[in-house]
mmCIF file of the C-alpha atoms, coordinates in Angstrom:
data_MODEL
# 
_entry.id   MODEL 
# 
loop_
_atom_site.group_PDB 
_atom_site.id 
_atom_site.type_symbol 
_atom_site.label_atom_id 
_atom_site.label_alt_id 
_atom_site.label_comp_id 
_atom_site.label_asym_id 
_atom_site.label_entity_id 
_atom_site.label_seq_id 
_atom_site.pdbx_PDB_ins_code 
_atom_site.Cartn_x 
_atom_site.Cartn_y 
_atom_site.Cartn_z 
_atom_site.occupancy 
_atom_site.B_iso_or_equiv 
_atom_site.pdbx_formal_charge 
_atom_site.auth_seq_id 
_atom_site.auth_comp_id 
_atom_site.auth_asym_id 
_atom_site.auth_atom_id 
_atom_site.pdbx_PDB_model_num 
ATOM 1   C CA . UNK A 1 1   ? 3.648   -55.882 -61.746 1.00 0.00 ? 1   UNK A CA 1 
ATOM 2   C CA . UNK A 1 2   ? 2.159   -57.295 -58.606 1.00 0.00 ? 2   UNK A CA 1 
ATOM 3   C CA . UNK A 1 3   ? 1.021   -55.070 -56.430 1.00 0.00 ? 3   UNK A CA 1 
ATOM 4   C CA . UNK A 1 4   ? -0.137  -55.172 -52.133 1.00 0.00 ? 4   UNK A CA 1 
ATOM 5   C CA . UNK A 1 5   ? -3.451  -55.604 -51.317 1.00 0.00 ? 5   UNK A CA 1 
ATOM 6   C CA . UNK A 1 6   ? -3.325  -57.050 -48.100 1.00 0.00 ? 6   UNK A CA 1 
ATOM 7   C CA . UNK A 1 7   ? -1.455  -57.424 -44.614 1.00 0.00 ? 7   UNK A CA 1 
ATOM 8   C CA . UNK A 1 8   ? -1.771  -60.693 -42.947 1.00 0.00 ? 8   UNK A CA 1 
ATOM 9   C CA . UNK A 1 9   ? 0.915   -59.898 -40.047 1.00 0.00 ? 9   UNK A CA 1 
ATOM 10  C CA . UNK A 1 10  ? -1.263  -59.765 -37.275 1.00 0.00 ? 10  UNK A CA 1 
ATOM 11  C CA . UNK A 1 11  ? -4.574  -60.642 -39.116 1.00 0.00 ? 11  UNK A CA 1 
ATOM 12  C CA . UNK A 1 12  ? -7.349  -63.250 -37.347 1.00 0.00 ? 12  UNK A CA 1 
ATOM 13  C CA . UNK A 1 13  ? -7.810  -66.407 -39.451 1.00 0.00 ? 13  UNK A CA 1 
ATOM 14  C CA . UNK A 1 14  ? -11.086 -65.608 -39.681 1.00 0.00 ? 14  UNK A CA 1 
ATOM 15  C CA . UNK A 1 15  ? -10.917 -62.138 -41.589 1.00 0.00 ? 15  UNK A CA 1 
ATOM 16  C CA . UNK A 1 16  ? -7.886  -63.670 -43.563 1.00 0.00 ? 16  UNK A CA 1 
ATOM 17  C CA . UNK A 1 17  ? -10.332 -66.340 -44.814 1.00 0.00 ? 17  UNK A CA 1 
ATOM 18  C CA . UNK A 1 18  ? -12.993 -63.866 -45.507 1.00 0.00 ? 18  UNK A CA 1 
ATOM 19  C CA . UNK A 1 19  ? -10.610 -61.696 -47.323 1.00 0.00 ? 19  UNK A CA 1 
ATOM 20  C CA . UNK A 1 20  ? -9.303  -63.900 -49.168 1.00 0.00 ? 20  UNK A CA 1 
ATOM 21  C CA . UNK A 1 21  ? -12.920 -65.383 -50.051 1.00 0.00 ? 21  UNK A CA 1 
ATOM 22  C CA . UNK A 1 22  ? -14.081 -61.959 -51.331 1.00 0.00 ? 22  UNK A CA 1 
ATOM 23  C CA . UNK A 1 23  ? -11.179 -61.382 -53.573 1.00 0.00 ? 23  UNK A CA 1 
ATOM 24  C CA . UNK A 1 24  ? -12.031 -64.875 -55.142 1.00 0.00 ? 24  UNK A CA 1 
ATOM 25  C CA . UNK A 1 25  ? -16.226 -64.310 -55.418 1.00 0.00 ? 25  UNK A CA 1 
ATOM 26  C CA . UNK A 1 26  ? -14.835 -61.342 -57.012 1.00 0.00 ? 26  UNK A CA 1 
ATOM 27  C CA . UNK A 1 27  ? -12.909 -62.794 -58.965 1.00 0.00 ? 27  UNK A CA 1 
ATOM 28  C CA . UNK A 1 28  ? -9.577  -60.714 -58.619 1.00 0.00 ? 28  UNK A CA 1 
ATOM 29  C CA . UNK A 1 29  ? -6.304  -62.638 -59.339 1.00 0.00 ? 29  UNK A CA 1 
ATOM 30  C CA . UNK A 1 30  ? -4.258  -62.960 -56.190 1.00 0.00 ? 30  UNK A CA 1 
ATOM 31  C CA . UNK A 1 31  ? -1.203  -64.447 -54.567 1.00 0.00 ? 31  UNK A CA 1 
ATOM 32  C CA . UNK A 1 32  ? -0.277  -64.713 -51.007 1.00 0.00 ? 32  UNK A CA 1 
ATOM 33  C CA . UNK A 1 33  ? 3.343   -64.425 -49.780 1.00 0.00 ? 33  UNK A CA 1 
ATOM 34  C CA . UNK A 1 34  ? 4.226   -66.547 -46.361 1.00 0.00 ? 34  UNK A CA 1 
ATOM 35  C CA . UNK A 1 35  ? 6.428   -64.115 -43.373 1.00 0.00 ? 35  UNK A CA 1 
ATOM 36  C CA . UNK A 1 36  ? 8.573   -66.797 -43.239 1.00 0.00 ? 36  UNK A CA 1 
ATOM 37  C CA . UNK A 1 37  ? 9.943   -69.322 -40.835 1.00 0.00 ? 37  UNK A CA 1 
ATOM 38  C CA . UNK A 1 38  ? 11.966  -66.290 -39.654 1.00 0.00 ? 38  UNK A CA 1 
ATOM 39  C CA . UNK A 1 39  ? 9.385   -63.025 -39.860 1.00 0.00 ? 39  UNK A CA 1 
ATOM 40  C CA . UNK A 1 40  ? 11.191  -61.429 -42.672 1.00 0.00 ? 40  UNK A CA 1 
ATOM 41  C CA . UNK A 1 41  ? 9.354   -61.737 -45.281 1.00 0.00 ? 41  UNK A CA 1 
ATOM 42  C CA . UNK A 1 42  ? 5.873   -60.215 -45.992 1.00 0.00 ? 42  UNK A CA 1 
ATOM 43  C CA . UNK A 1 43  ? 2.845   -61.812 -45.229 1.00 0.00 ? 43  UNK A CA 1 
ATOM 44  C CA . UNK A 1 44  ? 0.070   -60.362 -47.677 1.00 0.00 ? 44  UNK A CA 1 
ATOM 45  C CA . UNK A 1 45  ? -2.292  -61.092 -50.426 1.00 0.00 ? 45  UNK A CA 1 
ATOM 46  C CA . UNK A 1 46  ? -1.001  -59.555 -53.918 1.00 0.00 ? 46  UNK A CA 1 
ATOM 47  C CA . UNK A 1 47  ? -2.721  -58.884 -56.603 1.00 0.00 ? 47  UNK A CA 1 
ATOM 48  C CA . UNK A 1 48  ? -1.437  -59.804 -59.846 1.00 0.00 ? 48  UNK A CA 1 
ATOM 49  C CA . UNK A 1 49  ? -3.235  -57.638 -62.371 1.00 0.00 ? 49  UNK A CA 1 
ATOM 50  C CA . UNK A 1 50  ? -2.329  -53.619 -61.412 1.00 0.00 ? 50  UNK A CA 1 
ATOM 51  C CA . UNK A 1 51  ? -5.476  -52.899 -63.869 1.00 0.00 ? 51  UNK A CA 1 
ATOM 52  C CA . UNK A 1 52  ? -7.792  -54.490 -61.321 1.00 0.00 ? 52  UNK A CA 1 
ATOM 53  C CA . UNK A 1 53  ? -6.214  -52.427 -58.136 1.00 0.00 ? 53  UNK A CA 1 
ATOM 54  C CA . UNK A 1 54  ? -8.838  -50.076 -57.790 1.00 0.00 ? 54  UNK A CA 1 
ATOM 55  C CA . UNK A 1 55  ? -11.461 -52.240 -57.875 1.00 0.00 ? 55  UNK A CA 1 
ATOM 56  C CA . UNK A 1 56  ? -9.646  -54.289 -55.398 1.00 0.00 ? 56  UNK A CA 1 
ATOM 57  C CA . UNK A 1 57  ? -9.059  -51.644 -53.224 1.00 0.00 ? 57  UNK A CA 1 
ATOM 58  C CA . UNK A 1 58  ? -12.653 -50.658 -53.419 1.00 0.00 ? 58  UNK A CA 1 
ATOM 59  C CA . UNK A 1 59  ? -14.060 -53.915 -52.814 1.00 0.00 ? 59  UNK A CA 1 
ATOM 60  C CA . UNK A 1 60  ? -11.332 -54.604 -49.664 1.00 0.00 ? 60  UNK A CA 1 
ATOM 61  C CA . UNK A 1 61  ? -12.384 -50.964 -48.102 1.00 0.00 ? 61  UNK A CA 1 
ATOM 62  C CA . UNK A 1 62  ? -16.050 -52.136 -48.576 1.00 0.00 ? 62  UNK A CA 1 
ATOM 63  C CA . UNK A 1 63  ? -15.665 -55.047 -46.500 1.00 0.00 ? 63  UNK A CA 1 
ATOM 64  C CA . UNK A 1 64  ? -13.121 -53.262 -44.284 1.00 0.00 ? 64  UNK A CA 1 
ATOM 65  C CA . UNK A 1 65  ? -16.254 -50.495 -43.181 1.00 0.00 ? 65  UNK A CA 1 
ATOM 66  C CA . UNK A 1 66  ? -18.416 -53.748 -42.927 1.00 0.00 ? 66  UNK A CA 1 
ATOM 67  C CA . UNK A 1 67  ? -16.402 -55.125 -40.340 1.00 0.00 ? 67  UNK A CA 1 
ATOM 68  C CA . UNK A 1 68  ? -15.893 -52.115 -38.707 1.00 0.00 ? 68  UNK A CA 1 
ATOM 69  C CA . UNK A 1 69  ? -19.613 -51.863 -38.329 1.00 0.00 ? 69  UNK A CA 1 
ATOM 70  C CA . UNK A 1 70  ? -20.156 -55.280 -37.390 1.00 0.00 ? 70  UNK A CA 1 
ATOM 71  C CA . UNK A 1 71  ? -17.276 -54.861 -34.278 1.00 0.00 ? 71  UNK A CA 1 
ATOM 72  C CA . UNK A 1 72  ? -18.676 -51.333 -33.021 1.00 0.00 ? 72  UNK A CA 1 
ATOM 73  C CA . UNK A 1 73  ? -22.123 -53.403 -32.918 1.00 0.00 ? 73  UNK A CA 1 
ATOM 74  C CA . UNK A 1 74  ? -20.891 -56.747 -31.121 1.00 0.00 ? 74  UNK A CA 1 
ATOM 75  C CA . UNK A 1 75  ? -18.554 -54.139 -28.865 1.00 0.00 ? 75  UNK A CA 1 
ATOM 76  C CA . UNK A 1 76  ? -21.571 -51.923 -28.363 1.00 0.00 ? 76  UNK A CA 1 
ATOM 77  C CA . UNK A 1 77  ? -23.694 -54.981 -27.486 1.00 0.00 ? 77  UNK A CA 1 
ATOM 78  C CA . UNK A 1 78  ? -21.133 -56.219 -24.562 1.00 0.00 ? 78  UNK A CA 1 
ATOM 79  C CA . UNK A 1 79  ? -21.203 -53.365 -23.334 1.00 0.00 ? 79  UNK A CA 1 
ATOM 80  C CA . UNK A 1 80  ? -25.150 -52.866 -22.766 1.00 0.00 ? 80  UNK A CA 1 
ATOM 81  C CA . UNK A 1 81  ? -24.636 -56.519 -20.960 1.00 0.00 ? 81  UNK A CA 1 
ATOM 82  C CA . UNK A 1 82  ? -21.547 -55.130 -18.924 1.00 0.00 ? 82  UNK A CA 1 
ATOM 83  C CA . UNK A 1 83  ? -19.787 -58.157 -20.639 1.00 0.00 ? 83  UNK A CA 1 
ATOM 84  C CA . UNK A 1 84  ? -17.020 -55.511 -22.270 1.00 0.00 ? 84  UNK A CA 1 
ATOM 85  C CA . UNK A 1 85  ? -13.405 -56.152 -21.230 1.00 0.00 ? 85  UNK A CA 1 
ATOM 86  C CA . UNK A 1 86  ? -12.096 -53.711 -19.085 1.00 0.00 ? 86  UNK A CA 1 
ATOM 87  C CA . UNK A 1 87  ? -9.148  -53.149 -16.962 1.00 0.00 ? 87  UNK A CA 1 
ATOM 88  C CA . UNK A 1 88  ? -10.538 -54.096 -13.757 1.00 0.00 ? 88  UNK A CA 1 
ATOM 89  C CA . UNK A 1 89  ? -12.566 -57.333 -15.648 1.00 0.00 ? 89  UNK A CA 1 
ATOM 90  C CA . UNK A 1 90  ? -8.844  -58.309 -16.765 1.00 0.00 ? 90  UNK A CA 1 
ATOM 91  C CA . UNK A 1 91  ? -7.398  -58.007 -12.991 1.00 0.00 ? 91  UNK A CA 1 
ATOM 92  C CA . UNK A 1 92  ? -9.846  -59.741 -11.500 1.00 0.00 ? 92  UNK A CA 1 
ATOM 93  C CA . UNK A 1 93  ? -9.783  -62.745 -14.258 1.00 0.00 ? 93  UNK A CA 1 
ATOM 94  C CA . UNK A 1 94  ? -6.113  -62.877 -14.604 1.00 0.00 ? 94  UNK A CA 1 
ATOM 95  C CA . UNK A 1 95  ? -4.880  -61.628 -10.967 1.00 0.00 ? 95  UNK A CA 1 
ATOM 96  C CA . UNK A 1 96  ? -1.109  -63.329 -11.880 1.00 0.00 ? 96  UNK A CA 1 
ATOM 97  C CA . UNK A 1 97  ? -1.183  -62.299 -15.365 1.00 0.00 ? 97  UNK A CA 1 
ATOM 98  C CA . UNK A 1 98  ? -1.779  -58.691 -14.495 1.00 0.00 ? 98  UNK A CA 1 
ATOM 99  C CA . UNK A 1 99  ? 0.776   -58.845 -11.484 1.00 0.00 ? 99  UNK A CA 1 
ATOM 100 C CA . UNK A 1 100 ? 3.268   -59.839 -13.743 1.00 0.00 ? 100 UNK A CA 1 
ATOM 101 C CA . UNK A 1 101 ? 2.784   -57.170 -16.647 1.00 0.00 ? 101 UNK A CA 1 
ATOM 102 C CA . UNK A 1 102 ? 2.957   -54.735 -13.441 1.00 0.00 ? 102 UNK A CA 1 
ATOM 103 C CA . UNK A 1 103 ? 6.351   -55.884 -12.615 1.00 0.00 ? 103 UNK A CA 1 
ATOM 104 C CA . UNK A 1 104 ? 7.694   -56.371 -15.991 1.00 0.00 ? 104 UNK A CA 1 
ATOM 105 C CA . UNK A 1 105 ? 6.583   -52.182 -16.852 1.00 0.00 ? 105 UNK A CA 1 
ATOM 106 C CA . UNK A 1 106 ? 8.159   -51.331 -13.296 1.00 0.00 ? 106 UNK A CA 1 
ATOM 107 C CA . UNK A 1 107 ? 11.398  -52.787 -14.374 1.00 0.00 ? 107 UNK A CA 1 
ATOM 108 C CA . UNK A 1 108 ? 11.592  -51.209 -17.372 1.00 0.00 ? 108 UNK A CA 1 
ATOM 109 C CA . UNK A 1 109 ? 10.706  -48.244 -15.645 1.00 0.00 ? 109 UNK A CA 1 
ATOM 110 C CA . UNK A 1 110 ? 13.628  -48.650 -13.188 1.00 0.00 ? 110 UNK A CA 1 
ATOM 111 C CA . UNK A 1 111 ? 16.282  -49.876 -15.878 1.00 0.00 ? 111 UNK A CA 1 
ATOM 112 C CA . UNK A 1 112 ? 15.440  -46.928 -18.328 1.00 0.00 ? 112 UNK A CA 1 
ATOM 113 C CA . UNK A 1 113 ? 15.592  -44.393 -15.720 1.00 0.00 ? 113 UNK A CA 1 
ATOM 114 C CA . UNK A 1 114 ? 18.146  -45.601 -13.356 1.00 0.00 ? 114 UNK A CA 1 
ATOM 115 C CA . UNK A 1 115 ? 21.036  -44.139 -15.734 1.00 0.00 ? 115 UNK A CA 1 
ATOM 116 C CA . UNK A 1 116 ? 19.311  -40.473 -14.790 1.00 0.00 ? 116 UNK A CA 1 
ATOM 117 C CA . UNK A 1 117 ? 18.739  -41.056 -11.178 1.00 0.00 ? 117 UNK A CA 1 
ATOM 118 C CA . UNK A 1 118 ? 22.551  -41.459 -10.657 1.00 0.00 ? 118 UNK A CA 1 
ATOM 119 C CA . UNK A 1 119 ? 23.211  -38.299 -12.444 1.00 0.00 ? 119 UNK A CA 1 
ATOM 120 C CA . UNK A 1 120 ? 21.181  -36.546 -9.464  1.00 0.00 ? 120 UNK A CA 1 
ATOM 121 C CA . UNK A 1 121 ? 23.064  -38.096 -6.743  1.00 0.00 ? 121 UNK A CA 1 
# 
């Protein structure tokens, strides 16, 4: 029985591609399953042979605390530069965008407590 290896629902193309290239160096025999032209489905990488899951699993979290490393360095790096994305970076880059997020949580704001604001008056 096939079992889940992999989540590709919000996944770069990048990793994908490098996940997908260490399971084959590896030599682990995989499937991948498409979301769909609706989002209902699952997209993932399977693996086919449920004797091979832990090695799988090993190898994935291996690459998984690689990554990790290699992000906390490039993230570390931007921020030594003062190149990190922050808040006030964002505002001043995307002055509309921003304005427009600001309205769109104050509505929500408004509409989900407006129901309790007439119960006070």
């Amino acid at each position: 029985m096939a079992r889940l290896l992999f989540r590709l629902s919000n996944v770069p193309d990048a990793e994908a591609e490098e996940v997908r290239e260490l399971f084959e160096a590896r030599g682990f025999d995989t499937y991948e399953t498409r979301a769909g032209f609706w989002g209902l489905g699952v997209a993932a990488i399977w693996l086919r042979d449920e004797s091979q899951y832990e090695a799988a699993r090993e190898a994935l979290d291996a690459y998984q605390q690689g990554l990790r490393e290699r992000m906390r360095h490039a993230h570390s790096g931007l921020a030594e530069r003062g190149e990190a994305p922050t808040l006030w970076k964002r505002l001043v880059n995307h002055p509309v965008r921003m304005l427009l997020v600001a309205v769109a949580v104050g509505v929500i704001l408004v509409v989900t407590l407006l129901p309790f604001l007439g119960l006070i008056g």
